[in-house]
C-alpha positions in Angstrom: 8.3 -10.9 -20.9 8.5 -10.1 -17.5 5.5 -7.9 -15.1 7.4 -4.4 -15.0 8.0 -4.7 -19.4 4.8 -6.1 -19.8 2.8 -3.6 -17.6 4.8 -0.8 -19.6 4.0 -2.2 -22.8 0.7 -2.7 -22.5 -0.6 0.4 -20.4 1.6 2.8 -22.2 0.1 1.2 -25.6 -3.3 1.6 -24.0 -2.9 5.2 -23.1 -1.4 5.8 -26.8 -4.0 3.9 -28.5 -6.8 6.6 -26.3 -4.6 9.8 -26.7 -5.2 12.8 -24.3 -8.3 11.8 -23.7 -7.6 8.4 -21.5 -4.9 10.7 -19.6 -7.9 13.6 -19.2 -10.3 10.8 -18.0 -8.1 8.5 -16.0 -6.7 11.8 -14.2 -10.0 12.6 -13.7 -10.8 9.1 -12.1 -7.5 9.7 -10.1 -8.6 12.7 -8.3 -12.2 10.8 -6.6 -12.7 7.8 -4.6 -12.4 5.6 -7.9 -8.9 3.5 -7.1 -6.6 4.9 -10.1 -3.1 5.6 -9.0 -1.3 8.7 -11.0 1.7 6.9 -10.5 0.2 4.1 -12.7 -0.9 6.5 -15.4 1.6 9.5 -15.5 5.4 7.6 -15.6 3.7 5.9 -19.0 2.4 9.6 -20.9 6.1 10.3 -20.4 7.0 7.4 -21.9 5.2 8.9 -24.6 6.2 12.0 -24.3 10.1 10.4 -24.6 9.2 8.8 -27.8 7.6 12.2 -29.0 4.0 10.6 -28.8 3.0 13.0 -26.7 3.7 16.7 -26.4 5.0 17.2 -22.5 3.1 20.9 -22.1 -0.2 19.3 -23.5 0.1 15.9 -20.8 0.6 18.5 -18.1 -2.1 20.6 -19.3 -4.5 17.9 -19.6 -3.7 15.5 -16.9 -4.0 18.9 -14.0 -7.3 19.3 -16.1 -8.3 15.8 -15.3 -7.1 16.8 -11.2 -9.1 19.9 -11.0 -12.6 18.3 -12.9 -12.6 15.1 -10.6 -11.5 17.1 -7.2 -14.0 19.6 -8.2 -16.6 16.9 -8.4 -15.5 15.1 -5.0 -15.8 18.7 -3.1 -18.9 19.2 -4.6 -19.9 15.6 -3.5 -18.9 16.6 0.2 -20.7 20.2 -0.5 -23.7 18.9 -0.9 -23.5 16.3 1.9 -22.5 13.5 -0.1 -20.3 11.8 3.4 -22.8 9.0 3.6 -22.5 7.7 0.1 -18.8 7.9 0.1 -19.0 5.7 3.5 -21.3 3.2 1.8 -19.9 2.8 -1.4 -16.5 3.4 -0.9 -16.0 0.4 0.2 -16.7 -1.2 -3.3 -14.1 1.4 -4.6 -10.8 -0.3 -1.9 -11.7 2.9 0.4 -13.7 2.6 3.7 -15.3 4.4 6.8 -11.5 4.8 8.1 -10.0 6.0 5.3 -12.7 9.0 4.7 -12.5 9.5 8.6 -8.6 9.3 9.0 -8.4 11.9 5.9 -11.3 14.5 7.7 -9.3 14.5 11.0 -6.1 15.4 8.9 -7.7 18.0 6.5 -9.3 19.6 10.5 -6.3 19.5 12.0 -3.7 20.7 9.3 -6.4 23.3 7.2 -6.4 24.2 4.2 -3.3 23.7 3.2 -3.7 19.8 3.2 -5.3 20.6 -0.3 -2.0 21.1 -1.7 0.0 18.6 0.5 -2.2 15.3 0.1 -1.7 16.0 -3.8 1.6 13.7 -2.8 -0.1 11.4 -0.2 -1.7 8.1 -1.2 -5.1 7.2 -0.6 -5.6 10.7 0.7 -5.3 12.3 -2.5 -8.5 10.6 -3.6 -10.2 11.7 -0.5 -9.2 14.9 0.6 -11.2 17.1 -1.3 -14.7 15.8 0.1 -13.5 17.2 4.0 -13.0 20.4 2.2 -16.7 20.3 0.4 -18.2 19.0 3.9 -16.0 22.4 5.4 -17.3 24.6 2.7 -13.8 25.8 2.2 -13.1 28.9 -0.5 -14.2 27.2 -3.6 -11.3 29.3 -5.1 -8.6 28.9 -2.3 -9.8 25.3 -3.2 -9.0 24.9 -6.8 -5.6 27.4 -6.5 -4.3 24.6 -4.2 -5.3 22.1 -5.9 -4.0 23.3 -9.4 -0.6 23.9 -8.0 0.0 20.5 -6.1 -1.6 18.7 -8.9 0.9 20.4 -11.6 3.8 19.4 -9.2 3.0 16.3 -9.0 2.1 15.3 -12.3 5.5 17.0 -13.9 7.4 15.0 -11.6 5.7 11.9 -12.5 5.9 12.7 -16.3 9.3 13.9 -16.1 10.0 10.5 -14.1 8.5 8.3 -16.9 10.1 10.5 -19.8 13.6 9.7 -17.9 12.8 6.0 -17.5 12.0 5.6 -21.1 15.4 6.8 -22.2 17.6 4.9 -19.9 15.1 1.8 -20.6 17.8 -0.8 -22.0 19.7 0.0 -18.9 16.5 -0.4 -16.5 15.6 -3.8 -18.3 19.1 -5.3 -17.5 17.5 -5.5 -13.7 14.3 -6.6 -15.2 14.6 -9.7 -13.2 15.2 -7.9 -9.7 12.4 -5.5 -10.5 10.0 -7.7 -11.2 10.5 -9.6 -8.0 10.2 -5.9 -5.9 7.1 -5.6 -7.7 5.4 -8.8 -7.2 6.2 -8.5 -3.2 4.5 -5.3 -3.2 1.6 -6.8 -5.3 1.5 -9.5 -2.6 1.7 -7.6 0.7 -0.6 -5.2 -0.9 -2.7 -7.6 -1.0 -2.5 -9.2 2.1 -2.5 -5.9 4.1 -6.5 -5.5 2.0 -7.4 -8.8 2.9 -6.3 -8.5 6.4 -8.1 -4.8 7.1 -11.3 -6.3 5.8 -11.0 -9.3 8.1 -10.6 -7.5 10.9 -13.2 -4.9 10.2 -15.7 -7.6 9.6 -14.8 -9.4 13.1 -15.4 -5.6 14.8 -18.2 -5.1 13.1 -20.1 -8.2 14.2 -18.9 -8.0 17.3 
């Protein structure tokens, strides 16, 4: 079995062994500084959904649930001047002083609306709602934003995994290929971690 079937086969077991609940907590998880991709999660509940596992109104419902609970959290984290402990402990969660500071300057600079946008960014997403606790943005502005970018995105992700799923046969053909693009960007992912930490350990004592 190759990475990309055996990923699927096991995560998507995983979240249909938990139910709603794994999606609810893992979503959760997804939206604070804890390292839990949607992409990673989502694409496999509509798998589910595909195979009629899952009911595709009830993933989005829960899954934006699981967005709104852990942003809420993270704003209230920044609320109640929780900065420090992101910057110390992040670090233990593959986030750092950079990443917290490179996703304040872009929540100053662009407002509000960044709520909504970084729901599509990387990184950011798991970030961006402790700049708008540490602002004391609208905590209702806050959550309208980030209801409708996290619906967005998580309908397009399930959607994405629900297409997958039935056009699987014909993705698997390419198995080979796809497993090679994925171990590459396991690698360089890697590296790129490895290297960052190097070089902020060299600043750092010097």
């Amino acid at each position: 079995m190759g990475i990309t079937a055996f990923l699927a086969e096991h995560i998507t077991a995983f979240i249909d062994a938990t139910g709603y609940a794994s999606v609810f907590i893992l979503m959760i998880a997804e939206s604070m500084v804890f390292p839990v991709p949607s992409e990673a999660v989502m694409p496999f509940a509509g798998f589910l959904i595909e195979s009629g596992r899952f009911s595709f109104i009830m993933v989005i419902l829960v899954s934006t649930a699981g967005s709104i609970v852990g942003s809420s959290l993270s704003y209230y984290i920044g609320f109640r001047g929780g900065e420090p402990f992101v910057r110390r402990f992040g670090k233990y969660l593959l986030l750092n002083q950079d990443d917290l500071d490179s996703t304040i300057r872009f929540f100053s600079r662009f407002g509000e609306i960044t709520i909504f946008i970084c729901r599509f960014v990387p990184v950011i997403r798991h970030l961006i709602s402790i700049p708008a606790g540490i602002g004391k943005m609208n905590f209702i502005r806050f959550i309208l934003y980030t209801t409708a970018g996290a619906c967005l995105w998580n309908t397009f992700l399930a959607w994405v995994g629900f297409k997958l799923r039935q056009r699987w046969a014909e993705v698997m053909k390419y198995s080979t290929v796809i497993d090679h693009v994925v171990l590459v960007i396991l690698v360089l992912f890697a590296a790129y971690f490895i290297y960052k930490h190097i070089v902020r350990a060299r600043a750092r004592r010097a």
